[in-house]
C-alpha positions in Angstrom: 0.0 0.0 0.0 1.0 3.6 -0.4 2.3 4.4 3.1 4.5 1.3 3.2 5.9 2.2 0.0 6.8 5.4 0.6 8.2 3.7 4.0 10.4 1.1 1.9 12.2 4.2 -0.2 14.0 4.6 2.8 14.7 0.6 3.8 18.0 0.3 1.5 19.7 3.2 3.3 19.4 0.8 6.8 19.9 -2.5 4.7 23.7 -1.6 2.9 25.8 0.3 5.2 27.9 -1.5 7.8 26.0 -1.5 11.2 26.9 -1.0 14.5 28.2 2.8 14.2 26.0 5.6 14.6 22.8 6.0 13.1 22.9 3.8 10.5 20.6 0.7 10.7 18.0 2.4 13.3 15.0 0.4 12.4 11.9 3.0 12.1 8.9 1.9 13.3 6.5 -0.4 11.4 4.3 1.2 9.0 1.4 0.0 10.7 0.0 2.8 11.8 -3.7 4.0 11.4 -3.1 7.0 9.7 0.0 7.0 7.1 3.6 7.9 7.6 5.3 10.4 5.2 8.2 9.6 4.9 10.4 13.0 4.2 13.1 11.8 2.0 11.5 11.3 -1.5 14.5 10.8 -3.6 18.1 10.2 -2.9 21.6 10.0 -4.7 23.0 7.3 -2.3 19.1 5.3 -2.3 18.3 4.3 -5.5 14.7 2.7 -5.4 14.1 0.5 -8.3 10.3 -0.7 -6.7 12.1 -3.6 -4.4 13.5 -3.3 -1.8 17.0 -3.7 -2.9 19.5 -1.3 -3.6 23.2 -0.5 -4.8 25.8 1.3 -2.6 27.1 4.6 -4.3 30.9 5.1 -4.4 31.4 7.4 -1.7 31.4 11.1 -2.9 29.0 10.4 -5.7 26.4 13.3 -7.3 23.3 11.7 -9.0 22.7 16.1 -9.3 21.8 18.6 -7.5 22.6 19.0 -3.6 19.2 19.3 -3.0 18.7 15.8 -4.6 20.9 14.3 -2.0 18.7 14.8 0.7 15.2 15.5 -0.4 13.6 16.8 2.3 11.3 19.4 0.5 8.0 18.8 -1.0 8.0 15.2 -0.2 4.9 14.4 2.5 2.3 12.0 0.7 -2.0 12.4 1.7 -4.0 9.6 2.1 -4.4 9.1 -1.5 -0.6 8.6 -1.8 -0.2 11.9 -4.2 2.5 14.3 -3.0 1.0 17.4 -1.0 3.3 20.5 -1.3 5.5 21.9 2.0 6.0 25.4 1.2 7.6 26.2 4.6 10.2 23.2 4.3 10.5 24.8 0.7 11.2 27.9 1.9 13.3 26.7 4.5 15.7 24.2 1.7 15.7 27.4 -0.2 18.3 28.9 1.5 22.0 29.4 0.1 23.3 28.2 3.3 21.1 25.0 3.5 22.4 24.8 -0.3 25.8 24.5 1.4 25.1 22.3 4.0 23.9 19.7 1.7 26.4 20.2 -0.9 29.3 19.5 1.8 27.1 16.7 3.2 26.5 14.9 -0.2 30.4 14.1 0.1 30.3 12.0 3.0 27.9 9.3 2.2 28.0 7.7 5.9 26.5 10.7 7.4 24.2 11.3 4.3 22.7 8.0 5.3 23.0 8.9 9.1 20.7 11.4 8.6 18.1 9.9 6.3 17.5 7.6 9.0 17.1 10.0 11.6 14.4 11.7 9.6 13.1 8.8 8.9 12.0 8.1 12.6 7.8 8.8 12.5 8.3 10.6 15.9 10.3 13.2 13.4 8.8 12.7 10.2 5.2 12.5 11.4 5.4 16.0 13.3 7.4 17.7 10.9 4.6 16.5 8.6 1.5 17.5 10.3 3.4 21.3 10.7 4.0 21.8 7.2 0.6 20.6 5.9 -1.3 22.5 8.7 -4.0 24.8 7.4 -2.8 27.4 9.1 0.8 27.6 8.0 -0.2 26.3 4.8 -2.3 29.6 4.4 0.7 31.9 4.9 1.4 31.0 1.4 -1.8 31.0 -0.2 -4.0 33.7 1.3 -3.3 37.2 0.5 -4.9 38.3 3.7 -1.7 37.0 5.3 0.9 38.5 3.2 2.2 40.6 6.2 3.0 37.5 8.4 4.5 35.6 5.2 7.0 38.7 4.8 8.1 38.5 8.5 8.4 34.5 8.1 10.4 36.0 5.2 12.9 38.1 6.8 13.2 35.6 9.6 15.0 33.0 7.0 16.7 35.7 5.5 18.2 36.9 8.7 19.8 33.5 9.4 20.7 32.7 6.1 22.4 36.0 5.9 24.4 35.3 9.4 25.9 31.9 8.9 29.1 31.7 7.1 30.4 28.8 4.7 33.1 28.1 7.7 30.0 27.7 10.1 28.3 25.7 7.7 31.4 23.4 7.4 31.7 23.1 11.2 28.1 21.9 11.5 28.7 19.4 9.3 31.6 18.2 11.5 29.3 18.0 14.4 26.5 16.2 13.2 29.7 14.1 11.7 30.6 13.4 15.3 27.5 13.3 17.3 26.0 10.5 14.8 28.7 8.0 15.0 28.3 8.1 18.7 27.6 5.0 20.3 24.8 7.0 22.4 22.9 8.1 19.1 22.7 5.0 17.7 21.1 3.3 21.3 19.1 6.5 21.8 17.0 6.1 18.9 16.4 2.3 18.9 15.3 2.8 22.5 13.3 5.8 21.4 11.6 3.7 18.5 11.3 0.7 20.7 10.5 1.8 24.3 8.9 5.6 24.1 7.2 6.8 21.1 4.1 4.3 20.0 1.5 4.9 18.3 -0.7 6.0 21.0 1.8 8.7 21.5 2.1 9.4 18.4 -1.2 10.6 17.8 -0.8 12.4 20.6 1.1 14.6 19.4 -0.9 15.1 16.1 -3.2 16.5 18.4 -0.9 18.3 20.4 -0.1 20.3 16.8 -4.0 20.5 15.7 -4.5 22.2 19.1 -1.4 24.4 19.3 -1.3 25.7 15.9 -3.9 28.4 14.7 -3.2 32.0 12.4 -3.2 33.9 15.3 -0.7 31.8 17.0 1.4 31.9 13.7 1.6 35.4 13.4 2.4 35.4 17.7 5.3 33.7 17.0 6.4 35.4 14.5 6.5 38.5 15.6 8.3 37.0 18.8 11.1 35.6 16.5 11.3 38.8 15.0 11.5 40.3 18.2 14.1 38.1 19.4 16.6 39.0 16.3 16.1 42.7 17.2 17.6 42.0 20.7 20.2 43.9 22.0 24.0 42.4 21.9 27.6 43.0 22.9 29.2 45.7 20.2 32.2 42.6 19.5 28.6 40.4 18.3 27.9 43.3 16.3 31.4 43.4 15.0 32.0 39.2 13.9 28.4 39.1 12.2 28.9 39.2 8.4 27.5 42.1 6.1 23.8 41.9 5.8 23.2 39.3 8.7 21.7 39.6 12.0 23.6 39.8 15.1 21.4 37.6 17.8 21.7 34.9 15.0 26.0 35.4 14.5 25.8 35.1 18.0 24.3 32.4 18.9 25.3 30.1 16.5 29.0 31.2 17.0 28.5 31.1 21.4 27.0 27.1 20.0 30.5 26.7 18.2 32.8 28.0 20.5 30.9 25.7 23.4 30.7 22.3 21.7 34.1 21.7 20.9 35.5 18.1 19.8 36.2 17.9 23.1 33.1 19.0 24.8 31.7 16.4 22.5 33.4 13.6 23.0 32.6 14.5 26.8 29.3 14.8 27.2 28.3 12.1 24.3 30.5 9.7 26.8 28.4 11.0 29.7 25.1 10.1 27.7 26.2 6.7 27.0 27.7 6.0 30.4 24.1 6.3 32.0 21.3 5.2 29.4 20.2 2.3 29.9 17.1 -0.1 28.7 15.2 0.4 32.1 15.7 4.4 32.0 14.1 4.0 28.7 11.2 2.4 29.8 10.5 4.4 33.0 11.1 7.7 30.2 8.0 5.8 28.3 6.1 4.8 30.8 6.1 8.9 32.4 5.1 9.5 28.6 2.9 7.4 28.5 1.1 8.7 32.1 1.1 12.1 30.7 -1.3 10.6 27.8 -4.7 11.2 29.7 -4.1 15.2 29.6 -3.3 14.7 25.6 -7.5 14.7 24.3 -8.0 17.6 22.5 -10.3 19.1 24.8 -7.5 19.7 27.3 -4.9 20.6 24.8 -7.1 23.0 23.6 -7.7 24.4 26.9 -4.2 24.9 27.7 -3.1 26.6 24.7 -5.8 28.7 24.8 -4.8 29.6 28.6 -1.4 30.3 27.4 -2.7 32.7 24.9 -4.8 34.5 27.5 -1.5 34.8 29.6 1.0 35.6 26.5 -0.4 37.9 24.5 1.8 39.5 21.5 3.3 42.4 23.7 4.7 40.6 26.4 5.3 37.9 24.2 7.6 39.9 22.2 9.4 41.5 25.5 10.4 37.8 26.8 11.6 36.9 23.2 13.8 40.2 23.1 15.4 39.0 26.5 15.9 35.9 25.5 17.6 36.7 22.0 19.8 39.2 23.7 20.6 36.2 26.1 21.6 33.5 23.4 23.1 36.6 21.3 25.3 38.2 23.8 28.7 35.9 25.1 27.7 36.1 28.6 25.9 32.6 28.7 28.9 31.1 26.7 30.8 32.3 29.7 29.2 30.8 32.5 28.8 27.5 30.5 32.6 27.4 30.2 33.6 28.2 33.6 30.7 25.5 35.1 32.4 23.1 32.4 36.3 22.8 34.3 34.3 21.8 37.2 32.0 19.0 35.8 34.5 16.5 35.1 32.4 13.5 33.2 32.2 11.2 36.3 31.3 13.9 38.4 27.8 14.3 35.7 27.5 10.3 35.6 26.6 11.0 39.4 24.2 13.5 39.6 22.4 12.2 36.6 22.4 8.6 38.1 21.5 10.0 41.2 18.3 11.7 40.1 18.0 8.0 37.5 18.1 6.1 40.4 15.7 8.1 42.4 12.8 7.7 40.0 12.1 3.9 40.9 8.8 1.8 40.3 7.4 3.0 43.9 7.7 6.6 42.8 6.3 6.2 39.3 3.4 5.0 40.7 2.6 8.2 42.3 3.0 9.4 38.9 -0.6 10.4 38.2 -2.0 11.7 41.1 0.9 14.2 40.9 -0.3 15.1 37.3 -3.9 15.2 38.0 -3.3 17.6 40.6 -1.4 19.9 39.0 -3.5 20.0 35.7 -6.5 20.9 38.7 -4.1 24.0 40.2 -3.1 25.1 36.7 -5.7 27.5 36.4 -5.7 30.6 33.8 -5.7 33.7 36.5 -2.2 31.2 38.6 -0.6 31.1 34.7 -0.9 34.4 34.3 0.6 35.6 37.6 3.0 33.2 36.9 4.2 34.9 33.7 3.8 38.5 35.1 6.4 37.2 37.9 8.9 36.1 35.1 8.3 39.4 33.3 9.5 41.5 36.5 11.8 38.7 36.9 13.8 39.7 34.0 13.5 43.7 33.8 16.3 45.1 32.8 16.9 46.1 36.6 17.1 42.7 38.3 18.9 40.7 34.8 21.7 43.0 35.5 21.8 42.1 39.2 21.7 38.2 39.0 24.2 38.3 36.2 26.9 40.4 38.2 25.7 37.5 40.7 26.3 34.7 38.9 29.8 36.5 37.3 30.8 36.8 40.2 29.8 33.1 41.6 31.7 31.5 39.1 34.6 34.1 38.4 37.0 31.5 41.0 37.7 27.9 39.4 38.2 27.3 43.4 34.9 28.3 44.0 32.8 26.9 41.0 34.6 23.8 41.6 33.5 24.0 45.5 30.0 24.2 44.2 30.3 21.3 42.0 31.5 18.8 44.7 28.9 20.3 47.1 26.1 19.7 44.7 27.3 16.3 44.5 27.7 15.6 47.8 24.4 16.7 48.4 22.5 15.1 45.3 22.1 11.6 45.9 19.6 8.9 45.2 18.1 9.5 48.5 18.2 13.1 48.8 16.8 13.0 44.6 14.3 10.7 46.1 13.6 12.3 49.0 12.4 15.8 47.0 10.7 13.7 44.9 8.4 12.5 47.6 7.7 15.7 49.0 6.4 16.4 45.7 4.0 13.5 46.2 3.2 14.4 50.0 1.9 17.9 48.7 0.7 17.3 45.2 -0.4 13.3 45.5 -3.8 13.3 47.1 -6.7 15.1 46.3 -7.6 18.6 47.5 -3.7 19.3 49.3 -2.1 21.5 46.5 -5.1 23.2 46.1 -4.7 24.0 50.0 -1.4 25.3 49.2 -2.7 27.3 46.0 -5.1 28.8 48.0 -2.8 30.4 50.6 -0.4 31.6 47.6 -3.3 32.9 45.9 -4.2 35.2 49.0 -0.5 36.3 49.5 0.2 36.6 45.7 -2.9 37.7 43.9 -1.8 41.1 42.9 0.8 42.4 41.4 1.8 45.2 44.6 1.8 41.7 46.6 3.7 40.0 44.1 6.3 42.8 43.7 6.9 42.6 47.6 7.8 39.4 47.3 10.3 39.6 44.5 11.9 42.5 46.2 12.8 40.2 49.5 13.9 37.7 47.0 16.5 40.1 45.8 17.4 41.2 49.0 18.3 37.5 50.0 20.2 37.1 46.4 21.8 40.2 46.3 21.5 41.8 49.3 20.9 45.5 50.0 24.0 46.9 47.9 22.9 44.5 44.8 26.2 42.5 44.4 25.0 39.7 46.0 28.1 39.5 48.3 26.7 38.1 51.5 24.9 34.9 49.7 28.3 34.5 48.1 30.2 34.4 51.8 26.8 32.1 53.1 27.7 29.6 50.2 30.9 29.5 50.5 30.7 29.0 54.1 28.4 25.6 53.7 30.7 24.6 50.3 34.3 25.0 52.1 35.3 21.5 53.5 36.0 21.5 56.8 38.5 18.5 58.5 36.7 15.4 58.5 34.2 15.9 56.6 33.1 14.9 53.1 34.1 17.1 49.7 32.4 20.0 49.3 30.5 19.9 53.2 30.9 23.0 55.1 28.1 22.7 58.2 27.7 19.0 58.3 25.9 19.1 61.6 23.2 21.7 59.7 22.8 19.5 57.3 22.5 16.4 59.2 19.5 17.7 61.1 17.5 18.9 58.1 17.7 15.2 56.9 16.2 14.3 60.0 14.0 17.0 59.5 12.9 15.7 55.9 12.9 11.7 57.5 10.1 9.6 55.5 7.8 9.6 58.3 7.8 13.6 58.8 6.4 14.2 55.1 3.7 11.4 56.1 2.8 14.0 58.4 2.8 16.7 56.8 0.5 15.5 54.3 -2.0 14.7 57.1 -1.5 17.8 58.4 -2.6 19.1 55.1 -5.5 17.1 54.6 -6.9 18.1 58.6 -6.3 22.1 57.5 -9.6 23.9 57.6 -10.2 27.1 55.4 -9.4 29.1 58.5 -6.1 27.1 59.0 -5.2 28.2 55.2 -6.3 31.9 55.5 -4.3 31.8 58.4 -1.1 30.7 56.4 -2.0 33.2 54.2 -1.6 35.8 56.7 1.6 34.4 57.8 3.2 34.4 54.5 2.2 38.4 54.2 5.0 39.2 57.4 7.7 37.0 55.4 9.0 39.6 53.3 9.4 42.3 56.2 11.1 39.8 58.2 13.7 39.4 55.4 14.3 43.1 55.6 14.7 43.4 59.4 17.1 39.9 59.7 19.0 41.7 56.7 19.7 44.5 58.9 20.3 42.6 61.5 22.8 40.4 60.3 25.7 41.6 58.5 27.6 39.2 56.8 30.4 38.7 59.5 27.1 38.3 61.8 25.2 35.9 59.3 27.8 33.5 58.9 28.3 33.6 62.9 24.8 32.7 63.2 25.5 29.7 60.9 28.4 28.4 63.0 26.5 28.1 65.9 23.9 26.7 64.4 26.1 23.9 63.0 28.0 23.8 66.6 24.7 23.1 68.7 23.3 20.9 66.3 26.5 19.0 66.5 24.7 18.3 70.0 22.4 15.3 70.8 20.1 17.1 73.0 19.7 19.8 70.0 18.7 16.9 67.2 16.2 15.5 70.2 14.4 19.0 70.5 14.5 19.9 66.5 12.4 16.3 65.8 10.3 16.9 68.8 9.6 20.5 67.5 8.9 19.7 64.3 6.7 16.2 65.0 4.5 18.5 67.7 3.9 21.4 65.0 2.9 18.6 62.5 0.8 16.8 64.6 -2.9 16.8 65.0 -3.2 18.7 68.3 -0.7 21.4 67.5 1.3 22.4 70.9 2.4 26.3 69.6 4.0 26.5 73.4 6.0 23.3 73.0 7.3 24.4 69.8 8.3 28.2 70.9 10.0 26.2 74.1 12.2 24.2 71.9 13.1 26.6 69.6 13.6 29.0 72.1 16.1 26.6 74.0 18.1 25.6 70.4 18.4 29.6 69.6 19.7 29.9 73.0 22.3 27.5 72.7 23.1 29.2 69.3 23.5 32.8 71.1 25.8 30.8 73.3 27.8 29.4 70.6 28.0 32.7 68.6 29.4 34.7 71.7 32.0 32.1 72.9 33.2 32.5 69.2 33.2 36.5 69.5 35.4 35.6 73.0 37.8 33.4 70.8 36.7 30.3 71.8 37.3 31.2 75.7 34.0 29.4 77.8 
């Protein structure tokens, strides 16, 4: 039948070349599905379909014409009635003199020629790729004069990156995808991805997902955020590598991408990737897919998108996509990457990523959908749009400056990033991963307890006066009242400096020690029941005590200097070095989370641990004398 024909075009290119390297050999899923598979390459100088499924291997570096002809990837999706239906945006896209170039310098090496058909063969890229080009609503940009001003702004979008890009940055791509598709981790990523994930059922999820998400007005949305984006402001030496006629944010970002993923980097990270994948990570990855497939109908997709719109509309659309183009654009990100990089040695990643792959076990998953079903209940339109006014304030001009002098000067010290590093690890483990991952359950789990918790951020948070309140004590923790962020710096590298006897990268190991007590197994029990007993007066009440947190933050900032702040940590970490201190910091917290409450047996025991601190603190400030 048609769809398995067009299906067999592409069987010779898995059938000749010598498997086990790369992407080559990738079986693509059966064509058994119930609506057909297009398969994007239509004709190919290295697959010559004679109407079996046989085929002869080119000599490598052969040019049956054109470069387009080596990998046709335009105008090639297939209706039911097998005819050929046209792809003007893929057309558009193959149309440009760089993409000329890319498949020109691709056509000579035939092994990654064939790497690439069979990636784009996959129906989990094929199949979407499809359904966007063919959509109504992008099909009308080209055939409806009514939508001639969106076509022109799709227009200079392509123009702007085919005008940045030079033929050495062409070349260098082709390098890459040279490198990352002979990987070892390619190859066993997208067998497992064809194999253990992507189905059909999930596949015609995400038809749907792209009938719902896709409408003119979202078209011309995104457009004009795109354009927005490559009108972003960048650094002057962007301005000054970006070649005549091209766009800066584009130069930029592709040149930040080059200058990060060296053959080094590569070869790193790739390694990482394969070190941890495995055939059971790739069946918990489908089964969460699969759990997210109840909140795939179309009713619900078409709910959410339609909240997004209501909370992105073009303005502030366009004023997010200008931040993030000047972000990708600028070096800055580039950076911070590289400085992070020295301190993530490839086993010190195989950890933390095991760690958090170890922590998603069969007990969790099976908590898996009560988690989703209450947070597609708190999702409502008026907490989605608070949520995007908070990033919008988050990232005025103001506060980006601020957190990136923060973060500059966080990583400036190799002795400090790499402090970070081994504290993160020392501190993400499969039982700490697991343990935040069932406090997500504990609150979000059974029915009714995240709305409890909405409700009381709803009070606190439901305007934006409220809401700017709050973001201003943020700052003041993160930067502090001069705005450089200096005392969080000191804090951290107070808990991240190893101090005799302990583990790398442990600074107040008796701290630490009791908040794992705090967080035992049995505690977040009880603080789930806790949450289920809370009344509507118990949660206004909450409310009421979140609305005095941000003027506490100002009076303990002017109370506590840094020298002061990090005195106050000492003594904490001394006096919980104490039995008698761990005994009263359980007993504390089981009372409060209890169902008769005890507020005076709480303020005691507090009361009696910050004495002990005061103690600790002023027998420093005497030199250690008792």
């Amino acid at each position: 039948d048609t769809p398995k024909m067009f299906c067999n075009m592409l069987a010779p290119a898995h059938m000749y070349v010598q498997p086990g390297r790369g992407l080559r050999n990738v079986p693509s899923t059966p064509c058994t599905h119930s609506t057909p598979i297009r398969c994007t390459v239509a004709r190919s100088s290295a697959v010559k379909h004679s109407g079996s499924e046989s085929a002869q291997k080119p000599e490598q570096g052969q040019n049956a014409g054109s470069p387009r002809e080596s990998l046709q990837v335009h105008g090639s999706g297939t209706g039911d009635n097998g005819f050929f239906k046209p792809m003007p945006l893929q057309d558009t896209i193959t149309a440009m003199a760089s993409f000329d170039l890319f498949l020109a310098t691709l056509q000579r090496d035939t092994t990654l020629h064939q790497d690439l058909l069979s990636f784009v063969a996959q129906p989990w890229v094929d199949r979407p790729w499809f359904k966007i080009n063919t959509h109504p609503a992008v099909a009308a940009l080209f055939t409806d004069p009514a939508r001639a001003p969106a076509l022109g702004e799709l227009s200079d979008v392509v123009t702007a990156v085919d005008r940045s890009l030079t033929e050495d940055q062409v070349k260098w791509f082709t390098k890459y995808l040279k490198d990352v598709s002979t990987a070892p981790v390619i190859y066993t990523g997208m067998t497992n991805l064809s194999a253990r994930v992507f189905d059909y059922a999930l596949l015609d999820a995400i038809d749907r997902t792209v009938d719902a998400a896709i409408t003119p007005q979202r078209v011309d949305k995104v457009l004009a955020a795109l354009k927005a984006a490559l009108a972003a402001e960048v650094p002057a030496s962007v301005v000054a590598q970006t070649p005549e006629g091209g766009n800066p944010v584009v130069q930029g970002t592709f040149a930040g991408f080059q200058a990060f993923w060296s053959k080094a980097r590569r070869a790193k990270y790739l390694g990482v990737y394969d070190a941890i994948q495995t055939d059971e990570h790739y069946a918990r990855v489908g089964k969460f897919m699969h759990q997210m497939l109840p909140f795939s109908s179309t009713e619900s997709l078409t709910g959410l998108f339609n909240t997004l719109d209501a909370a992105l509309p073009t303005p502030r659309l366009e004023r997010l996509a200008k931040v993030m183009g000047s972000f990708l654009g600028g070096d800055w990100g580039l950076m911070i990457a590289t400085r992070m990089d020295a301190a993530l040695p490839a086993s010190r990643i195989e950890s933390l990523l095991a760690a958090i792959d170890q922590a998603a076990d069969e007990e969790r998953f099976t908590r898996l959908p009560g988690v989703l079903d209450a947070l597609a209940e708190a999702i409502t339109p008026p907490r989605v749009e608070r949520a995007f006014q908070a990033l919008e304030m988050l990232v005025s001009e103001r506060r980006r400056a601020g957190y990136a002098a923060l973060i500059d000067n966080a990583t400036a010290d190799p002795a400090r990033c790499e402090r970070y590093a081994a504290a993160l690890e020392r501190l993400l483990t499969p039982r700490t991963a697991g343990g935040m991952m069932d406090l997500a359950a504990v609150l979000f789990a059974q029915p009714g307890r995240l709305t409890k918790v909405a409700r009381a951020m709803d009070d606190e948070w439901g305007d934006t006066d409220k809401l700017a309140t709050w973001l201003d004590a943020v700052d003041l923790v993160n930067l502090g009242s001069d705005r450089t962020g200096a005392k969080l710096l000191a804090v951290a590298d107070l808990a991240t400096t190893t101090r005799p006897g302990c583990p790398s990268g442990v600074g107040l190991p008796n701290l630490w020690s009791a908040l794992e007590l705090a967080a035992a197994d049995h505690r977040m029990e009880a603080l789930g029941a806790a949450l289920d007993r809370a009344s509507l007066a118990d949660i206004d009440a909450a409310a009421d005590a979140l609305a005095s947190l941000p003027g506490m933050v100002r009076l303990l900032d002017a109370l506590l200097p840094t020298d002061a702040a990090l005195r106050l940590l000492r003594g904490l970490d001394t006096v919980m070095g104490e039995a008698w201190a761990r005994k009263e910091l359980e007993s504390m917290i089981d009372v409060a989370l209890g169902e008769e409450g005890g507020a005076t047996a709480v303020l005691g025991s507090a009361g009696r641990i910050m004495w002990a601190v005061h103690g600790a603190m002023f027998n420093e400030l005497l030199g250690g004398k008792k």
